[in-house]
C-alpha positions, -999 to +999 in steps of 0.1 A: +402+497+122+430+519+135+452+538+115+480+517+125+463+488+108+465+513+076+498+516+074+506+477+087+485+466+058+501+488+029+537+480+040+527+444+039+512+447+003+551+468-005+569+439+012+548+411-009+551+435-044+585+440-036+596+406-032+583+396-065+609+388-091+591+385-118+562+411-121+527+390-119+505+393-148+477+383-125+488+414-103+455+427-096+443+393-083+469+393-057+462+426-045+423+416-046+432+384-024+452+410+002+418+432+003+400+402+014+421+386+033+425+422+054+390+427+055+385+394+070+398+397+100 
């Protein structure tokens, strides 16, 4: 994986957190679901 991937995949995870209106109480879930999804591909 490039470091360009990186830095794709933490802006994404900024966007997603960032667009959240209400904090998640199941936040670490989410961010577990991005990790897999990422490493997936």
């Amino acid at each position: 994986m490039t470091q360009w991937d990186e830095y794709k995949f933490l802006f994404t995870i900024c966007v997603t957190l960032s667009q959240r209106t209400i904090p998640s109480n199941n936040l670490e879930e989410d961010l577990s679901d991005l990790l897999d999804t990422h490493q997936d591909r």
